[in-house]
N, C-alpha and C positions, 0 to 999 in steps of 0.2 A: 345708497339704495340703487336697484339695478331702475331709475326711472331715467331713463335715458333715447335719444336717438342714436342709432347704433351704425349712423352714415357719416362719412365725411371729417374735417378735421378743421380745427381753429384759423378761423383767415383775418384779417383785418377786417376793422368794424364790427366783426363779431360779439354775441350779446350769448351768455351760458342759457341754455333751455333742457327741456324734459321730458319725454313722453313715455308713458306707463310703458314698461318689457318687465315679462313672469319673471321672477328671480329678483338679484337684489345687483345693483352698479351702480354707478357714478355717471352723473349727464357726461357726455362727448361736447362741444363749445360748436355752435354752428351761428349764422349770423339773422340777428332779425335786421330787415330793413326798416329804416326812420324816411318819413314824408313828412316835407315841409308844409304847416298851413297857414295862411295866411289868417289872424282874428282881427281884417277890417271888416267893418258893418254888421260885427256879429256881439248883442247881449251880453254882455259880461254874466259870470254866472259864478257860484259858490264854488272853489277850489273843491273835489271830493275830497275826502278823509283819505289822507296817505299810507292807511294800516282795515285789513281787514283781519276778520276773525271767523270761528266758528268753534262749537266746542260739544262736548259730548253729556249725558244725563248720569246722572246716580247709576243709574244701572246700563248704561252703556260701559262705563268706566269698573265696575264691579265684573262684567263679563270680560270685560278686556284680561282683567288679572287672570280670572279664571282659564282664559282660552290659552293664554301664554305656556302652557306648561313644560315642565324641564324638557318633555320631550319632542315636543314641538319646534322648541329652541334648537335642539339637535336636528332635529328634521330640517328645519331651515335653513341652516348651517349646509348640509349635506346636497343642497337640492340643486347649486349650482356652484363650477367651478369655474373662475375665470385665467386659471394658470397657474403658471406658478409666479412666488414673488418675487417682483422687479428686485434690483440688484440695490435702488437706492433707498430700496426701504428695508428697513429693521426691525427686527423685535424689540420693545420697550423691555428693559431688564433690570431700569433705578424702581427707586422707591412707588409702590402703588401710588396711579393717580385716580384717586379717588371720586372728583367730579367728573370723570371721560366716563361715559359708558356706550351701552348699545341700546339702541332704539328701535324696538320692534313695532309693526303696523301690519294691518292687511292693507294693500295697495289699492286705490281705485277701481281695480280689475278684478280684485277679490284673491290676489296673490298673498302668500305671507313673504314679509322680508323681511329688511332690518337697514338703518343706517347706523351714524354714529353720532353721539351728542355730549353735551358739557352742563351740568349744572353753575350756574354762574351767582354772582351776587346779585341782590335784589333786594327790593325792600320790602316783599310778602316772605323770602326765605324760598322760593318755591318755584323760579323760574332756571329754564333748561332752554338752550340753545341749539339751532342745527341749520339746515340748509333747507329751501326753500321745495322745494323737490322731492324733499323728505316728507313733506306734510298732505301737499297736493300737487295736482298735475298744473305744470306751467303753463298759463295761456289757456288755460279750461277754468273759471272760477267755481262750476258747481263738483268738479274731479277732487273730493276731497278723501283723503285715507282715513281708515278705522284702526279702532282696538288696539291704540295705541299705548307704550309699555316702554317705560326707562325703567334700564337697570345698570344702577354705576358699577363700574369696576368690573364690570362683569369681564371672568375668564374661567377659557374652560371647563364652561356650565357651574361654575361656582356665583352664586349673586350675595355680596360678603356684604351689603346693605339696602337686601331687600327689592324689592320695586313698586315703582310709582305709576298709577295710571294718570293719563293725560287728561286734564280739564277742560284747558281750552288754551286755542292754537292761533298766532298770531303772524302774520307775513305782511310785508309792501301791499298795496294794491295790487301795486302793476307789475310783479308775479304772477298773481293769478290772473289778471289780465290780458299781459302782454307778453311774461316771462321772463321782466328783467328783473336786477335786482334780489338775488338767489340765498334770501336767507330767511331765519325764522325763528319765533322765541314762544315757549310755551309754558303754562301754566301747570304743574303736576299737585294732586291729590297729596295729601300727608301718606304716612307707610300707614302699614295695619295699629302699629304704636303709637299713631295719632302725632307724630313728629314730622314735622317741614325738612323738607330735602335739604336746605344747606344747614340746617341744623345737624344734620347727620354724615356731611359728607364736606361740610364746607361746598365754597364759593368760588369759583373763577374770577377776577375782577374784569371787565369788560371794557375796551379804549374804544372811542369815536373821533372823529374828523384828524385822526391818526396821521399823520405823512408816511408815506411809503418807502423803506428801506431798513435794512437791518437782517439781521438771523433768526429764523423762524423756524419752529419744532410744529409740524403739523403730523396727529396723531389722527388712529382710525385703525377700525375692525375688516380689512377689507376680505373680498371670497375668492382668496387666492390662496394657491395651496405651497405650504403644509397648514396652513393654520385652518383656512377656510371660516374667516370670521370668530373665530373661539380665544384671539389674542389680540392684545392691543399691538399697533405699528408704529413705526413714526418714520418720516423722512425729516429730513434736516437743510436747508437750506437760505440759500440772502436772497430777498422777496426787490421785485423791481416792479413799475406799474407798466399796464400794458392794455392797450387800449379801452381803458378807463377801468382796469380790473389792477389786483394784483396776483401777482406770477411767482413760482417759486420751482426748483426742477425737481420732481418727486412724480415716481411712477405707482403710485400707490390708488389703486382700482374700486371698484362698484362694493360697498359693504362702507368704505371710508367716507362717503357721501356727508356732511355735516360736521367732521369731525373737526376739534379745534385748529384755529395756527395759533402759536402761543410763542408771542414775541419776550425776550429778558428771561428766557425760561433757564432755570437752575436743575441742574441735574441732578444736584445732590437735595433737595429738598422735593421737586417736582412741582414746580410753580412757575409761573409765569402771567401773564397777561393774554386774555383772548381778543385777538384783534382783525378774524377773520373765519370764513369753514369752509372745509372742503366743497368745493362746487361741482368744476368741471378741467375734464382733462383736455389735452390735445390732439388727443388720436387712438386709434386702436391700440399701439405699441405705445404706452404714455412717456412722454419725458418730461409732461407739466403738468402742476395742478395750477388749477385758479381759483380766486376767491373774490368776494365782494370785497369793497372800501367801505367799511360803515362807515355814515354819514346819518345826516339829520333823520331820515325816513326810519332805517335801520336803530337810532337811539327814540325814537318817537315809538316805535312799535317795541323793544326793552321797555322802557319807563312806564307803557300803556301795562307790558306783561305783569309790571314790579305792584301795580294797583290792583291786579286780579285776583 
Protein backbone atom coordinates (compact mmCIF):
# COMPACT_ATOMS: atom_id res chain seq x y z
CA UNK A 1 0.00 0.00 0.00
CA UNK A 2 1.28 3.43 -0.98
CA UNK A 3 1.36 4.25 3.27
CA UNK A 4 4.60 5.39 3.23
CA UNK A 5 7.18 8.18 3.90
CA UNK A 6 8.49 9.11 0.60
CA UNK A 7 12.01 10.61 2.12
CA UNK A 8 15.08 9.31 2.60
CA UNK A 9 16.53 5.68 2.51
CA UNK A 10 17.51 2.82 4.98
CA UNK A 11 20.44 3.69 7.54
CA UNK A 12 21.53 1.80 10.48
CA UNK A 13 19.49 1.41 13.39
CA UNK A 14 16.76 1.90 11.23
CA UNK A 15 13.18 0.67 12.43
CA UNK A 16 10.30 0.21 8.90
CA UNK A 17 7.54 3.03 9.45
CA UNK A 18 4.33 4.54 7.56
CA UNK A 19 2.62 7.43 6.79
CA UNK A 20 -0.69 7.78 4.80
CA UNK A 21 0.21 9.08 0.77
CA UNK A 22 -3.03 9.05 -1.81
CA UNK A 23 -2.50 6.13 -3.88
CA UNK A 24 -1.30 2.71 -2.82
CA UNK A 25 3.22 1.80 -2.05
CA UNK A 26 5.18 0.26 0.05
CA UNK A 27 6.72 2.10 3.40
CA UNK A 28 10.48 3.55 2.48
CA UNK A 29 12.68 2.17 6.04
CA UNK A 30 13.71 5.46 7.78
CA UNK A 31 15.05 5.26 11.46
CA UNK A 32 13.10 5.64 14.80
CA UNK A 33 15.25 6.63 17.69
CA UNK A 34 15.40 4.33 21.07
CA UNK A 35 15.96 6.42 24.69
CA UNK A 36 17.38 4.64 27.33
CA UNK A 37 15.24 4.77 30.77
CA UNK A 38 16.10 4.11 33.61
CA UNK A 39 12.91 1.88 36.01
CA UNK A 40 14.74 2.86 39.54
CA UNK A 41 12.34 4.16 41.98
CA UNK A 42 9.51 3.76 39.63
CA UNK A 43 6.17 1.18 40.50
CA UNK A 44 6.21 -1.64 38.75
CA UNK A 45 3.11 -1.89 36.74
CA UNK A 46 1.13 -4.55 34.38
CA UNK A 47 3.19 -5.42 31.25
CA UNK A 48 0.29 -3.84 28.40
CA UNK A 49 -1.11 -6.47 26.16
CA UNK A 50 1.34 -6.92 23.39
CA UNK A 51 -1.60 -7.14 20.51
CA UNK A 52 -4.08 -4.52 19.81
CA UNK A 53 -7.17 -4.68 17.77
CA UNK A 54 -10.06 -3.09 16.23
CA UNK A 55 -12.81 -4.43 13.92
CA UNK A 56 -15.69 -3.49 11.97
CA UNK A 57 -19.97 -4.15 12.51
CA UNK A 58 -22.31 -6.23 10.28
CA UNK A 59 -22.88 -3.59 8.12
CA UNK A 60 -19.67 -1.88 8.01
CA UNK A 61 -18.39 -5.21 6.52
CA UNK A 62 -21.67 -5.58 4.29
CA UNK A 63 -20.81 -2.15 2.68
CA UNK A 64 -17.42 -2.82 2.45
CA UNK A 65 -18.28 -5.72 -0.23
CA UNK A 66 -20.68 -3.57 -1.62
CA UNK A 67 -18.28 -0.60 -2.23
CA UNK A 68 -15.56 -2.68 -3.76
CA UNK A 69 -16.86 -2.97 -7.18
CA UNK A 70 -15.37 -4.57 -10.34
CA UNK A 71 -14.90 -1.17 -11.27
CA UNK A 72 -13.59 0.44 -8.71
CA UNK A 73 -11.02 -2.32 -8.47
CA UNK A 74 -10.11 -0.99 -12.02
CA UNK A 75 -10.10 2.38 -10.90
CA UNK A 76 -7.76 1.78 -8.36
CA UNK A 77 -5.62 0.01 -10.23
CA UNK A 78 -5.31 3.00 -12.75
CA UNK A 79 -5.00 5.76 -10.22
CA UNK A 80 -1.30 5.44 -9.73
CA UNK A 81 1.79 4.48 -11.51
CA UNK A 82 4.99 3.92 -9.76
CA UNK A 83 6.99 2.84 -13.04
CA UNK A 84 7.80 0.29 -14.60
CA UNK A 85 8.95 -3.11 -13.07
CA UNK A 86 12.11 -3.59 -11.44
CA UNK A 87 14.17 -6.10 -13.34
CA UNK A 88 14.26 -8.59 -10.37
CA UNK A 89 10.78 -9.04 -10.20
CA UNK A 90 8.75 -11.34 -12.14
CA UNK A 91 5.52 -12.33 -13.15
CA UNK A 92 4.33 -15.49 -11.26
CA UNK A 93 3.44 -17.92 -14.22
CA UNK A 94 3.44 -21.73 -11.98
CA UNK A 95 0.41 -22.91 -10.69
CA UNK A 96 -2.25 -20.40 -9.08
CA UNK A 97 -1.64 -19.43 -5.65
CA UNK A 98 -4.62 -19.51 -4.24
CA UNK A 99 -4.10 -18.10 -0.66
CA UNK A 100 -2.07 -14.66 -2.12
CA UNK A 101 -4.44 -12.15 -2.90
CA UNK A 102 -5.22 -8.29 -2.89
CA UNK A 103 -6.32 -6.49 -0.08
CA UNK A 104 -8.26 -3.61 -0.74
CA UNK A 105 -9.07 -0.60 1.99
CA UNK A 106 -9.96 2.89 2.05
CA UNK A 107 -6.92 4.40 3.83
CA UNK A 108 -6.97 6.72 6.93
CA UNK A 109 -7.11 9.63 4.52
CA UNK A 110 -10.11 8.35 2.85
CA UNK A 111 -8.03 7.07 -0.30
CA UNK A 112 -8.81 3.79 -2.01
CA UNK A 113 -5.97 1.41 -2.38
CA UNK A 114 -4.90 -1.94 -1.99
CA UNK A 115 -1.99 -4.05 -0.48
CA UNK A 116 -1.36 -7.62 -0.75
CA UNK A 117 -2.08 -10.57 1.64
CA UNK A 118 -1.96 -14.42 2.36
CA UNK A 119 -4.69 -16.56 3.85
CA UNK A 120 -2.86 -18.69 6.30
CA UNK A 121 -3.78 -21.70 8.61
CA UNK A 122 -5.64 -21.10 11.70
CA UNK A 123 -7.73 -22.67 13.91
CA UNK A 124 -11.10 -20.53 13.12
CA UNK A 125 -10.25 -21.26 9.20
CA UNK A 126 -10.49 -17.55 8.66
CA UNK A 127 -7.29 -15.72 9.36
CA UNK A 128 -5.37 -13.68 6.53
CA UNK A 129 -2.07 -12.09 7.02
CA UNK A 130 -0.22 -8.73 5.74
CA UNK A 131 1.77 -5.99 6.83
CA UNK A 132 1.23 -3.53 9.49
CA UNK A 133 0.83 -0.60 7.38
CA UNK A 134 -1.62 -2.08 5.49
CA UNK A 135 -4.18 -1.83 8.22
CA UNK A 136 -3.27 1.34 10.06
CA UNK A 137 -1.02 4.35 10.14
CA UNK A 138 2.17 3.66 12.12
CA UNK A 139 2.72 5.53 15.22
CA UNK A 140 -0.95 6.97 14.98
CA UNK A 141 -3.12 4.26 17.01
CA UNK A 142 -6.54 5.87 16.34
CA UNK A 143 -5.35 6.10 12.14
CA UNK A 144 -7.10 3.08 11.30
CA UNK A 145 -8.30 1.89 7.54
CA UNK A 146 -11.74 1.01 6.30
CA UNK A 147 -13.80 -1.17 4.06
CA UNK A 148 -11.63 -3.53 3.95
CA UNK A 149 -11.90 -6.56 1.27
CA UNK A 150 -9.75 -9.79 0.44
CA UNK A 151 -9.75 -11.31 -2.58
CA UNK A 152 -7.53 -14.30 -3.13
CA UNK A 153 -6.04 -15.11 -6.37
CA UNK A 154 -7.25 -12.30 -7.65
CA UNK A 155 -5.96 -11.33 -11.51
CA UNK A 156 -6.92 -9.41 -13.91
CA UNK A 157 -10.32 -8.29 -12.36
CA UNK A 158 -11.07 -11.92 -12.18
CA UNK A 159 -11.91 -12.97 -8.23
CA UNK A 160 -11.94 -16.95 -8.93
CA UNK A 161 -13.01 -17.36 -4.96
CA UNK A 162 -15.04 -14.64 -4.14
CA UNK A 163 -14.27 -12.01 -1.45
CA UNK A 164 -14.18 -11.78 2.18
CA UNK A 165 -14.99 -8.66 4.12
CA UNK A 166 -12.67 -8.03 7.04
CA UNK A 167 -14.03 -8.56 10.76
CA UNK A 168 -11.42 -7.74 12.78
CA UNK A 169 -7.77 -6.54 12.59
CA UNK A 170 -5.03 -7.50 14.73
CA UNK A 171 -1.24 -5.72 14.98
CA UNK A 172 1.74 -5.45 17.70
CA UNK A 173 1.10 -2.67 19.97
CA UNK A 174 3.86 -0.93 19.18
CA UNK A 175 2.95 -0.52 15.57
CA UNK A 176 0.45 1.59 16.34
CA UNK A 177 2.21 3.09 18.85
CA UNK A 178 5.52 3.45 18.06
CA UNK A 179 5.75 1.91 14.53
CA UNK A 180 7.74 -0.98 15.07
CA UNK A 181 7.15 -4.24 14.40
CA UNK A 182 5.32 -4.01 10.81
CA UNK A 183 2.96 -6.87 10.49
CA UNK A 184 -0.70 -7.90 10.97
CA UNK A 185 -3.20 -10.84 10.92
CA UNK A 186 -6.82 -10.44 10.43
CA UNK A 187 -9.98 -12.11 10.95
CA UNK A 188 -12.37 -12.40 7.45
CA UNK A 189 -16.15 -12.96 7.36
CA UNK A 190 -17.31 -16.37 5.63
CA UNK A 191 -18.04 -15.78 1.48
CA UNK A 192 -21.68 -15.04 0.53
CA UNK A 193 -21.76 -19.40 0.61
CA UNK A 194 -21.40 -19.08 4.37
CA UNK A 195 -17.81 -21.11 3.87
CA UNK A 196 -14.53 -20.07 5.88
CA UNK A 197 -11.65 -18.72 3.76
CA UNK A 198 -9.33 -21.55 4.12
CA UNK A 199 -11.89 -23.92 3.51
CA UNK A 200 -12.01 -22.57 0.25
CA UNK A 201 -8.69 -21.71 -0.73
CA UNK A 202 -6.71 -23.59 1.86
CA UNK A 203 -4.06 -22.31 4.20
CA UNK A 204 -0.46 -21.03 4.23
CA UNK A 205 1.24 -22.53 7.17
CA UNK A 206 2.91 -19.83 9.28
CA UNK A 207 6.76 -20.38 11.09
CA UNK A 208 7.92 -18.22 14.24
CA UNK A 209 11.01 -17.74 16.14
CA UNK A 210 12.45 -18.96 12.57
CA UNK A 211 16.33 -18.27 12.13
CA UNK A 212 17.28 -16.35 9.44
CA UNK A 213 18.64 -17.70 6.18
CA UNK A 214 17.82 -19.49 3.18
CA UNK A 215 15.73 -18.78 -0.30
CA UNK A 216 12.78 -16.98 -0.23
CA UNK A 217 9.90 -16.35 -2.89
CA UNK A 218 8.42 -13.03 -1.80
CA UNK A 219 5.11 -12.41 -3.77
CA UNK A 220 2.79 -9.22 -4.22
CA UNK A 221 0.57 -7.02 -6.52
CA UNK A 222 2.69 -4.14 -6.96
CA UNK A 223 1.59 -0.40 -9.06
CA UNK A 224 4.11 -0.81 -11.50
CA UNK A 225 3.54 -0.87 -14.93
CA UNK A 226 2.68 -3.09 -17.15
CA UNK A 227 0.72 -4.73 -14.61
CA UNK A 228 -0.29 -1.93 -12.42
CA UNK A 229 -1.54 -4.20 -9.58
CA UNK A 230 -3.82 -6.74 -11.76
CA UNK A 231 -0.86 -9.52 -11.52
CA UNK A 232 0.68 -11.47 -8.96
CA UNK A 233 4.92 -10.73 -8.84
CA UNK A 234 7.45 -12.42 -7.23
CA UNK A 235 11.12 -11.64 -6.62
CA UNK A 236 13.33 -14.49 -5.64
CA UNK A 237 16.04 -14.27 -3.25
CA UNK A 238 18.55 -15.65 0.02
CA UNK A 239 17.08 -13.54 3.03
CA UNK A 240 20.28 -12.37 5.59
CA UNK A 241 19.17 -10.48 8.79
CA UNK A 242 19.97 -6.87 9.08
CA UNK A 243 19.55 -4.77 11.77
CA UNK A 244 17.12 -6.80 13.48
CA UNK A 245 14.98 -7.30 10.26
CA UNK A 246 15.36 -9.64 7.57
CA UNK A 247 16.57 -8.58 4.04
CA UNK A 248 16.23 -9.98 0.91
CA UNK A 249 17.30 -8.14 -2.76
CA UNK A 250 14.00 -7.50 -4.65
CA UNK A 251 12.81 -4.31 -6.09
CA UNK A 252 9.36 -5.08 -6.08
CA UNK A 253 7.30 -1.44 -5.11
CA UNK A 254 4.03 0.00 -3.19
CA UNK A 255 0.78 -2.37 -4.18
CA UNK A 256 3.37 -5.53 -2.70
CA UNK A 257 3.03 -4.09 0.84
CA UNK A 258 2.01 -7.36 2.92
CA UNK A 259 2.64 -9.81 0.58
CA UNK A 260 4.19 -13.18 1.57
CA UNK A 261 8.02 -14.32 1.88
CA UNK A 262 7.48 -18.00 1.44
CA UNK A 263 10.42 -19.84 2.56
CA UNK A 264 10.96 -24.14 1.00
CA UNK A 265 8.57 -22.87 -1.53
CA UNK A 266 7.95 -25.46 -4.46
CA UNK A 267 7.33 -24.20 -7.76
CA UNK A 268 5.65 -27.01 -8.99
CA UNK A 269 3.01 -27.29 -6.41
CA UNK A 270 3.12 -23.47 -5.19
CA UNK A 271 3.59 -24.02 -1.57
CA UNK A 272 5.70 -23.01 0.90
CA UNK A 273 5.87 -21.69 4.39
CA UNK A 274 5.13 -17.88 5.27
CA UNK A 275 7.84 -16.71 7.35
CA UNK A 276 7.53 -12.95 6.72
CA UNK A 277 5.73 -9.75 4.53
CA UNK A 278 6.54 -7.30 2.66
CA UNK A 279 7.37 -4.17 4.80
CA UNK A 280 9.77 -1.78 3.64
CA UNK A 281 12.09 -0.94 0.83
CA UNK A 282 15.55 0.77 0.74
CA UNK A 283 15.07 3.67 -1.32
CA UNK A 284 13.46 5.27 -4.07
CA UNK A 285 15.24 2.92 -6.78
CA UNK A 286 14.68 -0.31 -4.51
CA UNK A 287 17.19 -3.03 -4.42
CA UNK A 288 15.79 -4.34 -0.96
CA UNK A 289 12.69 -5.47 0.62
CA UNK A 290 12.44 -5.94 4.34
CA UNK A 291 10.41 -7.90 6.57
CA UNK A 292 9.76 -8.51 10.26
CA UNK A 293 11.21 -11.70 12.13
CA UNK A 294 8.06 -13.20 13.79
CA UNK A 295 8.72 -13.64 16.93
CA UNK A 296 6.61 -14.25 20.24
CA UNK A 297 4.38 -10.63 19.72
CA UNK A 298 3.91 -11.53 15.89
CA UNK A 299 2.71 -15.57 16.97
CA UNK A 300 0.69 -14.01 20.09
CA UNK A 301 -1.32 -11.65 17.77
CA UNK A 302 -1.68 -15.15 14.98
CA UNK A 303 -2.99 -17.33 17.74
CA UNK A 304 -5.23 -14.35 19.33
CA UNK A 305 -6.54 -13.91 15.32
CA UNK A 306 -6.91 -18.20 15.16
CA UNK A 307 -9.59 -17.52 18.37
CA UNK A 308 -11.71 -14.76 16.63
Amino acid sequence: MFDSPLTGSRRPIGRATALAVAGTALALAVPVSATAVSGAGRTAAAAPNPVSSFGFTTQERKDALAYWTPARIKAVGKSVDLGPTGPKTKAWTGPQLKTVGRLFMVNARGSDTWCTATAVQSANRSVVMTAGHCVRRAASPDNTNMSMVFVPAYSKGKQPYGAFAVRTVLTPRTFGEEGTNDVAAMVVDTDKNGRRLTDVVGGTPVAFNRAVGGKISSFGYPATHPQLGEELLRCVGTEKKENGQQVIPCDMTGGSSGGPWLAGFDEVTGKGTLVSVNSALDGFTPTKMYGEILGATAKAMYERAGRG
